[in-house]
VORO-481016 format. One record per residue (C-alpha): residue number from 1; residue in one letter; chain; x, y, z. Coordinates in nm, 3 decimals, padded with zeros to 5 digits. Layout:
BEGIN
    n  res  chain        x        y        z
  NUM    A      A        X        Y        Z
...
END
This chain:
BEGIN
    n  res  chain        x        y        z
    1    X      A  -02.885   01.878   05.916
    2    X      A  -02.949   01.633   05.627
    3    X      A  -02.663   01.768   05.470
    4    X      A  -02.410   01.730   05.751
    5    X      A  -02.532   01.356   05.808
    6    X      A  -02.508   01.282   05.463
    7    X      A  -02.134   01.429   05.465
    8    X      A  -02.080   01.203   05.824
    9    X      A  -02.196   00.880   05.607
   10    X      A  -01.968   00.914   05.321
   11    X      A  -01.658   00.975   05.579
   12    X      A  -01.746   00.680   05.765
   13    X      A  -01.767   00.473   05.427
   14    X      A  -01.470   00.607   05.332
   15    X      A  -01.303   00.538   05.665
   16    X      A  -01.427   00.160   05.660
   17    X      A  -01.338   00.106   05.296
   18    X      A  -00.940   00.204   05.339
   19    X      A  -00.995  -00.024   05.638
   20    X      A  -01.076  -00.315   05.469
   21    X      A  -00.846  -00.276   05.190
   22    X      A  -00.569  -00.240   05.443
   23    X      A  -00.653  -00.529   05.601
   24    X      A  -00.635  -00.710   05.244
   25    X      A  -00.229  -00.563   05.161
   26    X      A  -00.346  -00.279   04.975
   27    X      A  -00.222   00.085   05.028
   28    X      A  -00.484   00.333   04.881
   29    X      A  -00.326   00.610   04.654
   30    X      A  -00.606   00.836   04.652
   31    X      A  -00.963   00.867   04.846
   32    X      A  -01.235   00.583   04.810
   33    X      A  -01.425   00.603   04.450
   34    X      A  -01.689   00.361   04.514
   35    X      A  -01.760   00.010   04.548
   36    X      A  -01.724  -00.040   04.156
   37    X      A  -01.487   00.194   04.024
   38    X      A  -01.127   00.092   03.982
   39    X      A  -00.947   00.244   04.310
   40    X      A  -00.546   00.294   04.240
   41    X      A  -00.399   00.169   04.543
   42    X      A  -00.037  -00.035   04.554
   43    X      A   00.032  -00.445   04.579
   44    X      A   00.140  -00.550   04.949
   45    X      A   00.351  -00.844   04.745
   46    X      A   00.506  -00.625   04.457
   47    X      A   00.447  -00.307   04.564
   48    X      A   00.361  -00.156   04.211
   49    X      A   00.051   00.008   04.175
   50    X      A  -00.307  -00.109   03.979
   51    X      A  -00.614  -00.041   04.007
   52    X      A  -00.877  -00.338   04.185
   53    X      A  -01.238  -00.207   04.321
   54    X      A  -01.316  -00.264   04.670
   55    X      A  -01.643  -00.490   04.561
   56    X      A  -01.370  -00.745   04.445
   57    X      A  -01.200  -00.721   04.746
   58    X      A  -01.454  -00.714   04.985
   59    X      A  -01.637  -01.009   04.822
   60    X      A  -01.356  -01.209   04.708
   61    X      A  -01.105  -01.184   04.927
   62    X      A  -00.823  -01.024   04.676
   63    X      A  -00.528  -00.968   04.820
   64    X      A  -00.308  -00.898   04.545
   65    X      A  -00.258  -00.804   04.224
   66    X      A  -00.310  -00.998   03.881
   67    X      A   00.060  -01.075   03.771
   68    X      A   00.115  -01.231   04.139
   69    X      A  -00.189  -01.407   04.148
   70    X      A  -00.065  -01.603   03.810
   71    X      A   00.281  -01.609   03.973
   72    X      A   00.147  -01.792   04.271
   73    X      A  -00.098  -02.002   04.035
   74    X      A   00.222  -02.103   03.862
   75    X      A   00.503  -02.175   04.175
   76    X      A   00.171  -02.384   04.363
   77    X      A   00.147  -02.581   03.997
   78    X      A   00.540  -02.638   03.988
   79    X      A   00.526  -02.779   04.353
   80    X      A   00.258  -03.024   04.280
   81    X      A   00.445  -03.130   03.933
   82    X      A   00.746  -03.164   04.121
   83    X      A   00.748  -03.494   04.265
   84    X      A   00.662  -03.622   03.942
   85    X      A   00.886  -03.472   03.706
   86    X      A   01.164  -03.591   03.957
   87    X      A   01.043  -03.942   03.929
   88    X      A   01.101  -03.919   03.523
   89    X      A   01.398  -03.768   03.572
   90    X      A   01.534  -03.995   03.784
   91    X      A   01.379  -04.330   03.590
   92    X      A   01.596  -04.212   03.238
   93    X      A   01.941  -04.165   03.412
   94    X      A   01.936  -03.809   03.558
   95    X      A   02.007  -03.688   03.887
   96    X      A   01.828  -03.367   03.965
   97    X      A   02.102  -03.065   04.057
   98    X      A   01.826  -02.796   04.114
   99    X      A   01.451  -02.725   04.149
  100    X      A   01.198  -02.826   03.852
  101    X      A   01.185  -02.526   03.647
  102    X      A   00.906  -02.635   03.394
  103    X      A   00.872  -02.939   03.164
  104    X      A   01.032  -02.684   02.874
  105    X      A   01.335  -02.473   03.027
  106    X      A   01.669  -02.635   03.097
  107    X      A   01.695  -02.837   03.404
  108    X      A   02.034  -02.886   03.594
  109    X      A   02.102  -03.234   03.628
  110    X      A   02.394  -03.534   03.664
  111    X      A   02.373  -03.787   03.363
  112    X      A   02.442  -04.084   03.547
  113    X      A   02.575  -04.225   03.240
  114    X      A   02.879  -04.046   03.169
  115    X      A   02.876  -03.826   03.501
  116    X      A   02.825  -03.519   03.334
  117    X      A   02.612  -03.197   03.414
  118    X      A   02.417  -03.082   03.159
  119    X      A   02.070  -02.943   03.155
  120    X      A   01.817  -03.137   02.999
  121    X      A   01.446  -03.059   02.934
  122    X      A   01.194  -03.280   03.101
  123    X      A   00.961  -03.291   02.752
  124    X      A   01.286  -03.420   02.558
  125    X      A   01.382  -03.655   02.848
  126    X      A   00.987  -03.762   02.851
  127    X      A   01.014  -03.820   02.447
  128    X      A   01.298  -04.055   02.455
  129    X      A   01.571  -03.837   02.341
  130    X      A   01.938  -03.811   02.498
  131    X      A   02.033  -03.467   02.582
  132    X      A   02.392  -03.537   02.689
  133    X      A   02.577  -03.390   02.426
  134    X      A   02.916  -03.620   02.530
  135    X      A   02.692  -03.948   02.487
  136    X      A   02.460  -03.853   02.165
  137    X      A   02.777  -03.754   01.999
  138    X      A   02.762  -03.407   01.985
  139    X      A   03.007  -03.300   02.151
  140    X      A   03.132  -02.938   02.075
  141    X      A   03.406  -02.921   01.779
  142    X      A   03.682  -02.718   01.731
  143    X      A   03.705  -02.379   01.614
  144    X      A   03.941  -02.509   01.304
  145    X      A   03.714  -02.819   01.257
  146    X      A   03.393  -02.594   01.184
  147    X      A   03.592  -02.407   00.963
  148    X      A   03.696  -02.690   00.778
  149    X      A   03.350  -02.829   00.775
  150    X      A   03.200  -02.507   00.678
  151    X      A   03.460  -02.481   00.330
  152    X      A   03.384  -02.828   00.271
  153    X      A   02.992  -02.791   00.286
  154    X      A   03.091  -02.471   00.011
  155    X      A   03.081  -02.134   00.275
  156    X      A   03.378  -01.951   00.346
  157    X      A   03.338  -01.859   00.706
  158    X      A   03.379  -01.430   00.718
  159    X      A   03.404  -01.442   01.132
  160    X      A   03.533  -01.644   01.413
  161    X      A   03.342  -01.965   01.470
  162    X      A   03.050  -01.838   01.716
  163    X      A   02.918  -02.141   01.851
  164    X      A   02.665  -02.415   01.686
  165    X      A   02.322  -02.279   01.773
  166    X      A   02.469  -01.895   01.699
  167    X      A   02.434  -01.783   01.272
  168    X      A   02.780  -01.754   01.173
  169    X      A   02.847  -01.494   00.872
  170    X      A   02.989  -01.706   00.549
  171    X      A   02.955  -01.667   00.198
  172    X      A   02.830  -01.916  -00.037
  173    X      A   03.082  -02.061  -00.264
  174    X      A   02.792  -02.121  -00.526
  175    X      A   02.617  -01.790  -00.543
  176    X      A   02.863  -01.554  -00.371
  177    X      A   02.542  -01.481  -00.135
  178    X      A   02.688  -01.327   00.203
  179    X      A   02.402  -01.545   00.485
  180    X      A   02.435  -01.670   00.821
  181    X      A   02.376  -02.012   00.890
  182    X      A   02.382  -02.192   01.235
  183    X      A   02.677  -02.480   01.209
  184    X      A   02.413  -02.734   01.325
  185    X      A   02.219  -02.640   01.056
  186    X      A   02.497  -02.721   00.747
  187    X      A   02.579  -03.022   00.965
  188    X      A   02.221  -03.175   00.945
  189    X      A   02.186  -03.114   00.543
  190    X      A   02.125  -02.725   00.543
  191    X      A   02.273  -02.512   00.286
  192    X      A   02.216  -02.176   00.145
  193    X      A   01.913  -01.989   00.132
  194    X      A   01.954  -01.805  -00.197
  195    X      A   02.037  -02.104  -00.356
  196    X      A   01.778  -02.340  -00.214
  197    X      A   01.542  -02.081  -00.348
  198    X      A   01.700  -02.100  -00.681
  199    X      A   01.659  -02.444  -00.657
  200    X      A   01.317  -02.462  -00.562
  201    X      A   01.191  -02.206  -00.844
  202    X      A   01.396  -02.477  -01.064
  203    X      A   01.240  -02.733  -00.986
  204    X      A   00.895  -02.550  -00.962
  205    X      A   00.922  -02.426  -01.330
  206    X      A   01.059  -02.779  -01.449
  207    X      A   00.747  -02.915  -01.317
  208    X      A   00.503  -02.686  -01.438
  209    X      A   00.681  -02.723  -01.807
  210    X      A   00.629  -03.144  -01.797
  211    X      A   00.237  -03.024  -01.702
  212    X      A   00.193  -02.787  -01.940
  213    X      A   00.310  -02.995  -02.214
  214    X      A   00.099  -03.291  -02.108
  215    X      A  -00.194  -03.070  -02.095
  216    X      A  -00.111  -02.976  -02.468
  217    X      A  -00.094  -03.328  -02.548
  218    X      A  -00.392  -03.364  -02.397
  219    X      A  -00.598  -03.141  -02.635
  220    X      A  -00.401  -03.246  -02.916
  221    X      A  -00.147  -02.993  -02.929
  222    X      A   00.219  -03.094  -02.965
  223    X      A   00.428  -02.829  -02.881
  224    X      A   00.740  -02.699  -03.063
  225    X      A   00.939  -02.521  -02.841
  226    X      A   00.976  -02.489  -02.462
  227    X      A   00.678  -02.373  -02.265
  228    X      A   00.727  -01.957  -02.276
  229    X      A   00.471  -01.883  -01.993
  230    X      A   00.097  -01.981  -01.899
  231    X      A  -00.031  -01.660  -02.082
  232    X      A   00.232  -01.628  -02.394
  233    X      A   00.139  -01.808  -02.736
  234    X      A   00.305  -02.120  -02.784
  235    X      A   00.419  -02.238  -03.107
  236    X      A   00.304  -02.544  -03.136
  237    X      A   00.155  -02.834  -03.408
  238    X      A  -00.196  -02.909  -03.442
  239    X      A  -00.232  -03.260  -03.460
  240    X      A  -00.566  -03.305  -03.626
  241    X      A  -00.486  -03.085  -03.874
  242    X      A  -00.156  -03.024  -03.896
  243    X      A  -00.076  -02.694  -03.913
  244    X      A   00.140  -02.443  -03.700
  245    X      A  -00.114  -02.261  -03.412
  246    X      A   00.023  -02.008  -03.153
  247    X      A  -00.259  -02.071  -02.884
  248    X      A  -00.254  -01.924  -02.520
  249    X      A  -00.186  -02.226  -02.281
  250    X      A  -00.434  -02.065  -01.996
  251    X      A  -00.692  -02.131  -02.278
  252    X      A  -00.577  -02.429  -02.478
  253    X      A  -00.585  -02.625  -02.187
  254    X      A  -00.992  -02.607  -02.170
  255    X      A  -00.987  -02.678  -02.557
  256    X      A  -01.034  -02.286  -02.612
  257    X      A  -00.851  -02.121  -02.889
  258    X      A  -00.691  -02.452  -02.982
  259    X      A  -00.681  -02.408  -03.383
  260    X      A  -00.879  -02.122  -03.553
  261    X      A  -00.879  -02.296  -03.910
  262    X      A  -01.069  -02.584  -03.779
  263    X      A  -01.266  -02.401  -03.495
  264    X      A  -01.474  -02.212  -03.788
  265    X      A  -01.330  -01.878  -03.793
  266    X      A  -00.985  -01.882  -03.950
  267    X      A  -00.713  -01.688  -03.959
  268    X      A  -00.685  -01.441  -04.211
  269    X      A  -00.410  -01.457  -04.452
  270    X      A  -00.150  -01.207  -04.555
  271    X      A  -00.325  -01.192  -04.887
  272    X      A  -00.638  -01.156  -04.799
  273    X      A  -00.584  -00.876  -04.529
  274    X      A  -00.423  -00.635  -04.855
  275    X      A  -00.699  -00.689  -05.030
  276    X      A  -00.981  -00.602  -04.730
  277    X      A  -00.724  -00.306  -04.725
  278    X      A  -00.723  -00.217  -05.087
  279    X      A  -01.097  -00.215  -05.075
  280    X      A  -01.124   00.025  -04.779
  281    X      A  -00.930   00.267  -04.968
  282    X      A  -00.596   00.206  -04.804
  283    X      A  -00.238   00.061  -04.935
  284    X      A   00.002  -00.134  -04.640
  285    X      A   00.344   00.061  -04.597
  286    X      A   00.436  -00.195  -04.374
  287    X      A   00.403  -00.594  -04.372
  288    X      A   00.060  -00.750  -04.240
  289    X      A   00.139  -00.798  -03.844
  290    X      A  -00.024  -01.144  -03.840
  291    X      A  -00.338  -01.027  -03.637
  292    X      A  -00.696  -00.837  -03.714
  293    X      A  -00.633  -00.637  -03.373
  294    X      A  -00.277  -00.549  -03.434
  295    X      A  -00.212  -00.196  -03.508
  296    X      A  -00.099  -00.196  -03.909
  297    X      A   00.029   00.125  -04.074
  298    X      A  -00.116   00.228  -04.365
  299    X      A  -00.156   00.514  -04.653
  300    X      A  -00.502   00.654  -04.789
  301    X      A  -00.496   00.609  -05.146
  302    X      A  -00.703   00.889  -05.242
  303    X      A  -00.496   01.164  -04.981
  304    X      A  -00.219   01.015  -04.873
  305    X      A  -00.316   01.025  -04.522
  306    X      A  -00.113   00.766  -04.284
  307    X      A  -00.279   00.666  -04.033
  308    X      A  -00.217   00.326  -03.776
  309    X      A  -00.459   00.141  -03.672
  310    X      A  -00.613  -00.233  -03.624
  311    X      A  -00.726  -00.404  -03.915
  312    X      A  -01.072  -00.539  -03.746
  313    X      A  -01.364  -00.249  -03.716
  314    X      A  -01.181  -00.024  -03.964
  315    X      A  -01.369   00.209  -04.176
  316    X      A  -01.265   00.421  -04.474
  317    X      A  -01.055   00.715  -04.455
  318    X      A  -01.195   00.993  -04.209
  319    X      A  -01.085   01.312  -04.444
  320    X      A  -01.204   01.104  -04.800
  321    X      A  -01.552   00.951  -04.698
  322    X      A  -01.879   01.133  -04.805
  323    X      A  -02.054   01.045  -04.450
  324    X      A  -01.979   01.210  -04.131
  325    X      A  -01.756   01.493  -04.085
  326    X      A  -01.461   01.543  -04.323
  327    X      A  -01.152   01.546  -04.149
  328    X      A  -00.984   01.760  -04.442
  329    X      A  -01.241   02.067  -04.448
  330    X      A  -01.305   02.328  -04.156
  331    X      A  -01.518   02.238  -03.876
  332    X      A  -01.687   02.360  -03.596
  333    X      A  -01.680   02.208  -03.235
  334    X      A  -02.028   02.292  -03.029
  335    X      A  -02.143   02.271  -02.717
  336    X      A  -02.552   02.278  -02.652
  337    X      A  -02.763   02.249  -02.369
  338    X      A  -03.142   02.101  -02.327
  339    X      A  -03.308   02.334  -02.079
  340    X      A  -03.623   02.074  -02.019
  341    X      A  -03.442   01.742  -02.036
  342    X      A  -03.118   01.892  -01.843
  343    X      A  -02.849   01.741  -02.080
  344    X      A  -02.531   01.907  -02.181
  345    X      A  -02.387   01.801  -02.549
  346    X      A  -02.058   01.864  -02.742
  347    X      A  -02.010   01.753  -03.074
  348    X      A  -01.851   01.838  -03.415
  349    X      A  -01.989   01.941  -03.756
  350    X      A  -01.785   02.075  -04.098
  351    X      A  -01.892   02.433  -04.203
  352    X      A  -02.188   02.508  -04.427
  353    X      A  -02.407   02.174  -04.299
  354    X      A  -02.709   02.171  -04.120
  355    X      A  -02.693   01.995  -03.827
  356    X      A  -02.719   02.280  -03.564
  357    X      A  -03.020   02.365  -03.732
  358    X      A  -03.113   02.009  -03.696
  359    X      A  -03.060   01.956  -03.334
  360    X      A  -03.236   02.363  -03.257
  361    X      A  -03.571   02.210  -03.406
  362    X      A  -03.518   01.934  -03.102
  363    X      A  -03.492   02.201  -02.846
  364    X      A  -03.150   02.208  -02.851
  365    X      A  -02.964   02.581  -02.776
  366    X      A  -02.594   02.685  -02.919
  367    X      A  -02.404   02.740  -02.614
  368    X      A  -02.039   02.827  -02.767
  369    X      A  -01.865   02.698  -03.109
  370    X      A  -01.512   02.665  -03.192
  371    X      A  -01.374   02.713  -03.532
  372    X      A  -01.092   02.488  -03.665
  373    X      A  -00.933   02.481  -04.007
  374    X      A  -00.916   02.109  -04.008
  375    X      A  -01.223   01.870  -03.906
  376    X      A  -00.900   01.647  -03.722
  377    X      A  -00.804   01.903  -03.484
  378    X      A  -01.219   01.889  -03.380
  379    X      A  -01.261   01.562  -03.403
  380    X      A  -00.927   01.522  -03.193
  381    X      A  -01.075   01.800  -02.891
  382    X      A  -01.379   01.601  -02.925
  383    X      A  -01.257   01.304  -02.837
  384    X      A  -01.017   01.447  -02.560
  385    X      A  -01.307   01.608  -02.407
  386    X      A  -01.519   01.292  -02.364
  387    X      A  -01.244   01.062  -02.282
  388    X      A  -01.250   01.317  -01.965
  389    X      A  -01.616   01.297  -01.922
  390    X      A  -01.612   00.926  -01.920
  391    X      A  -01.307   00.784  -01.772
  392    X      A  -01.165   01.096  -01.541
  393    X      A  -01.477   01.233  -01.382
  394    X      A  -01.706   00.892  -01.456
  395    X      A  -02.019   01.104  -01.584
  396    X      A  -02.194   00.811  -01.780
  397    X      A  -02.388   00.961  -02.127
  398    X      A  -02.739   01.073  -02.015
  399    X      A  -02.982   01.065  -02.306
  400    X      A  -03.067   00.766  -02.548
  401    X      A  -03.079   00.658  -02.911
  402    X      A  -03.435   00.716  -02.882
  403    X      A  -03.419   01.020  -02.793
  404    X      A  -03.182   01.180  -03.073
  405    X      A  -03.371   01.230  -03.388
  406    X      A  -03.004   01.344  -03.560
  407    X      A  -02.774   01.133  -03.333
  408    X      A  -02.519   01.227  -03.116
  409    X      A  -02.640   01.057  -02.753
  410    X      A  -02.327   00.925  -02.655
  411    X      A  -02.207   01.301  -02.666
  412    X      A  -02.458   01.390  -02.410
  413    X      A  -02.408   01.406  -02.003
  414    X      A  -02.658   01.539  -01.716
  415    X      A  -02.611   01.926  -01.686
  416    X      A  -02.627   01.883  -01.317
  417    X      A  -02.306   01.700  -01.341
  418    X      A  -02.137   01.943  -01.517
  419    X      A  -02.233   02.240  -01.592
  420    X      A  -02.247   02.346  -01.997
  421    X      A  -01.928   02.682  -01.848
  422    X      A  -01.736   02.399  -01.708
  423    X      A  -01.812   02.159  -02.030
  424    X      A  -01.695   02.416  -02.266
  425    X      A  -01.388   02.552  -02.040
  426    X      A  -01.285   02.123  -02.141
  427    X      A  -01.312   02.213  -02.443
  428    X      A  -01.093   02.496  -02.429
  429    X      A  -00.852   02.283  -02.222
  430    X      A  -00.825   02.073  -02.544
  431    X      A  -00.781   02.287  -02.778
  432    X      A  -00.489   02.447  -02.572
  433    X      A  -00.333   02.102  -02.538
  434    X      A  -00.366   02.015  -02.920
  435    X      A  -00.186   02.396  -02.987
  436    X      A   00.054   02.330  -02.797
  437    X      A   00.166   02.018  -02.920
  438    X      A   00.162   02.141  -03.322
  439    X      A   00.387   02.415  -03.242
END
């Protein structure tokens, strides 16, 4: 019994909710949802269908749907605007020909002036401005006359005149650009785009060059040749001192790099870079490049080994110098692995020395070795294997200074990173690579 009373209630809901939708223009589209759920149904004043809930239009009163209600919002607005956009109209000349449209669309009217119908905008007629073309003086030319205006302002017109507010197809006399510019446009002043942007990067790079020299001035800097660029060396003179510089103007402009000879760390002479080179061990087979971080080619006096490389942080030769592992002799690449502190290691050594047995007294076990006839070749998989570790898969090194009696911990990395299979099968990887490119 509950259940068929229950079942009566919700039809008699139902029945008096499509009833009072009806009565508010709606035509349900499917049963009632409930008072707050969105109930598709179609507009009595557009017909198309959304989807209100029958809480809004019980309590509110809504009787259609959102576009019409903005319609209606705006056609009651225009009425009560009406009678006083007429009056404005009518007090600057104009007769009105239709109804107000809105104070920005065109709006058909007599000019009482010249007794012509044109249709004006009620902002522009508000502002001042005359919007009869035959009594501002823009009247519409000629099809030859825009031509001819067009040639004279440097565009060859490519299609039939199209109008003055329409982009007509020309190409610029100056650049040979093909662009489209409106005819009002050219007549105000208006040119071509591609030029004007020439123009403008001109003029912006003119300017920039009158700064950049007064800024040089301002450090005491007098420069020698046009400005190259912001962050290219400018030759310039150094006016306290009076030599040549090449500073950076990004820098010389906050007095930084301004003159090395009197800043207290001078520049190093042609001279005196052979001779840091003689005493290294090394002869020049080129000339000096002008700078300690330029890369200089050079010969190994005692093997003839040519090597290039900057001047600044250079060491002896790698296959002549007693320290360190001899480039010239065999060598051994090794991988170990540090059961308690977890920490992989590769390194080199040159046959016959004892710095396995070194690093086994730390704990250290021999996982693989690799033999190569030349300590380059190791040194060379060495490197290629921890420019991987560091800079491809980002595994940081994992032990200290401290903690190498023999050296070696910026060889090291966390075994549960990589594993010391997958650190060797680098290693291998290398070696492949470096075969491969000597045959």
């Amino acid at each position: 019994m509950a259940i068929e009373r229950g079942a009566r209630q919700k039809a008699g809901m139902t029945a008096k909710a499509e009833a009072v939708i009806r009565e508010h223009g709606w035509t349900p589209l499917v049963p009632y949802p409930g008072a707050l759920e969105p109930w598709p149904s179609l507009c009595g004043v557009c017909g198309q269908e959304c989807r209100p809930t029958f809480a809004k239009i019980q309590e509110r009163g809504q009787d259609r749907c959102a576009p019409c209600s903005k319609q209606a919002l705006s056609m009651r607005w225009l009425a009560e605007e009406s009678g006083r956009a007429v009056a404005d109209l009518v007090r600057s000349g104009w007769e009105p020909l239709g109804d107000y449209p809105g104070v920005h669309k065109g709006w058909k009217a007599l000019h009482l002036a010249c007794g012509q119908i044109r249709y004006p905008r009620l902002a522009e007629v508000r502002a001042g401005e005359v919007c009869c073309s035959a009594c501002n003086g823009s009247v519409r030319v000629s099809d030859d006359e825009a031509e001819e205006f067009m040639r004279s302002a440097h565009f060859k017109p490519l299609e039939p005149y199209p109008g003055s507010q329409v982009p007509w197809l020309c190409q610029c006399l100056r650049c040979g650009s093909t662009v489209k510019p409106r005819f009002t446009t050219v007549r105000k002043g208006g040119g071509c785009l591609a030029c004007s942007k020439v123009t403008a990067a001109v003029t912006r790079r003119a300017n920039f060059s009158l700064q950049a020299e007064t800024e040089m001035r301002a450090v005491g800097l007098e420069p020698l040749e046009p400005c190259p660029g912001t962050l290219a060396r400018w030759k310039s003179r150094h006016l306290a001192c009076g030599r040549v510089v090449f500073p950076v103007h990004h820098l010389a402009k906050y007095g930084r790099g301004v003159c090395r000879q009197c800043s207290g760390s001078p520049l190093v002479e042609p001279h005196e870079a052979v001779a840091r080179l003689t005493v290294l061990g090394f002869k020049s087979l080129e000339p000096y490049p002008g700078r300690l971080q330029a890369l200089w080619r050079m010969q190994c006096i005692t093997c003839d080994t040519v090597v290039t490389k900057a001047l600044q942080g250079a060491g002896g030769c790698r296959r002549c110098r007693p320290f360190g592992t001899n480039h010239g002799l065999p060598a051994l690449v090794y991988l170990l692995h540090h059961p308690r502190w977890g920490a992989v290691k590769v390194g080199i050594t040159n046959m016959g020395t004892t710095r396995l047995a070194d690093h086994r007294r730390d704990g250290w076990l021999v996982i693989r070795t690799q033999y190569f006839e030349l300590g380059a070749d190791a040194y060379d998989v060495e490197q290629a294997v921890l420019h991987r570790l560091r800079n491809e898969m980002g595994i940081p090194p994992f032990l200290d200074a401290g903690q190498m009696r023999y050296g070696g911990a910026t060889e090291t990395a966390d075994a549960d990173l990589i594993a010391p299979l997958k650190l060797w099968s680098l290693v291998c990887q290398a070696r492949d690579e470096i075969d491969s490119e000597a045959a």
